[in-house]
C-alpha distance (Angstrom), angle and dihedral (degrees) to the residues before:
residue distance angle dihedral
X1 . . .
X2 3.79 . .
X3 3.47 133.3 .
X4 3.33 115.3 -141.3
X5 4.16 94.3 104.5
X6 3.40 79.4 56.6
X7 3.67 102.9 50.4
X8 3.52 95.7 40.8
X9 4.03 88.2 51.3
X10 4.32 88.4 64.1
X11 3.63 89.4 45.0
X12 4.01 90.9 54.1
X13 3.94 90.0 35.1
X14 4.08 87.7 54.9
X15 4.04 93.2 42.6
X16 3.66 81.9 54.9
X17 3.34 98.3 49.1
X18 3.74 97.0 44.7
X19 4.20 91.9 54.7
X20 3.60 92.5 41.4
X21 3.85 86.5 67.1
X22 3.63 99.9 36.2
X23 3.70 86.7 52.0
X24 3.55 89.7 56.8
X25 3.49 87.8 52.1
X26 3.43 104.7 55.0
X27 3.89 86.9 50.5
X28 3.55 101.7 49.0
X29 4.07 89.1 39.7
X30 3.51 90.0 80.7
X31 3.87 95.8 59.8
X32 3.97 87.0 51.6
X33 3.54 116.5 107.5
X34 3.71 110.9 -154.6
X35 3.77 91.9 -162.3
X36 3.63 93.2 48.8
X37 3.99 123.0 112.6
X38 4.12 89.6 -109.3
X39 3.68 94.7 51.6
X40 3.70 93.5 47.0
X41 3.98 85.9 51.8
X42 3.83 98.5 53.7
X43 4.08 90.5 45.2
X44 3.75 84.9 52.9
X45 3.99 98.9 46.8
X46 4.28 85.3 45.3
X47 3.36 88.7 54.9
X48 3.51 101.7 44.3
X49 3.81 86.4 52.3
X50 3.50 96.4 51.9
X51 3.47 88.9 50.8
X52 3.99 92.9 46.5
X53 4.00 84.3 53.8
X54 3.47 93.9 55.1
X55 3.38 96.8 50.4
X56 3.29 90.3 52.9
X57 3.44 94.0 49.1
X58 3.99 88.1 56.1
X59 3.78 99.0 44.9
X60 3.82 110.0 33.8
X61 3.41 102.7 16.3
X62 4.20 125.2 173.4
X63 3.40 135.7 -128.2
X64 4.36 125.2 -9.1
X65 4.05 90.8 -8.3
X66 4.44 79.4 54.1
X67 3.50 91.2 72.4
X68 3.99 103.9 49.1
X69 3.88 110.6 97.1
X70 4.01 116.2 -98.1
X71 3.34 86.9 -121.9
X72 3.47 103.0 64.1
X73 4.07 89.5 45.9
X74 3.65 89.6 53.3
X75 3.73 98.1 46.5
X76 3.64 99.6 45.0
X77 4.15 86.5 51.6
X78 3.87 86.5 52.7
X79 3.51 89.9 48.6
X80 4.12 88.4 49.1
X81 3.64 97.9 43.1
X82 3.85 91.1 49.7
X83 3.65 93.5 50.5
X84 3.88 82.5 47.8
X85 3.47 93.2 57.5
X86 3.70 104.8 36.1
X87 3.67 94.8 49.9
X88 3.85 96.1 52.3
X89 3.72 103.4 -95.1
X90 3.60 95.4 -57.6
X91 4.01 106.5 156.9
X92 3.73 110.3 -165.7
X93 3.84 101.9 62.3
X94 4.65 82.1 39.6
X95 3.45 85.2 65.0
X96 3.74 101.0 37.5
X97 3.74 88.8 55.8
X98 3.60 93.7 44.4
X99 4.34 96.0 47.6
X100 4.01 82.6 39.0
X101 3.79 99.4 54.1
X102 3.71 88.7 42.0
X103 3.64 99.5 53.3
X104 3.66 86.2 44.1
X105 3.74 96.9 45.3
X106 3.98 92.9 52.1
X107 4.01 93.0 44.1
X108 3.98 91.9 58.7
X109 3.82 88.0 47.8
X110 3.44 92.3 47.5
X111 4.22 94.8 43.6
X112 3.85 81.1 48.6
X113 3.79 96.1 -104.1
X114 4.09 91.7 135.1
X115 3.60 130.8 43.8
């Protein structure tokens, strides 16, 4: 027997699924108040994951990005949150410095430039 009727059944079952909770969504967004004590709550415990995950990211990082140095992820985020700072908050050219200096950074170590 084949299983395509199957196959295509989970895909409908998990389009279902996903709507039926967006719907609710959109209906119970309208009852939000994004001012309210709750919201404020939930945009602080996103953020502070977000943040959590990029420290993470930074200090014990996983696979390729695992074997850079620390130093050269910690320098090229100075580098990035300077710019960020310096340049009024402007994101785009904090991250270009930061991805730039770090590709740079690990291609002199690996060319043998560094120690």
């Amino acid at each position: 027997m084949s299983a395509v009727p199957e196959s295509w059944a989970v895909v409908l079952l998990a389009i279902a699924a996903t709507y039926v909770w967006r719907g609710a969504g959109v209906l119970f967004s309208a009852r939000i108040d994004p001012d309210g004590a709750l919201f404020r709550w939930v945009s602080c415990v996103s953020y502070a994951m977000l943040a959590g995950l990029c420290a993470r990211m930074i200090v014990l990082p996983l696979g390729g990005l695992g074997e850079t140095l620390l130093l050269d992820r910690l320098v090229s985020i100075a580098l990035a949150f300077g710019l960020f700072f310096l340049w009024g908050r402007r994101t785009l050219p904090a991250v270009a410095l930061g991805v730039g200096s770090f590709v740079a950074l690990a291609a002199a170590r690996n060319v043998g430039l560094f120690g």
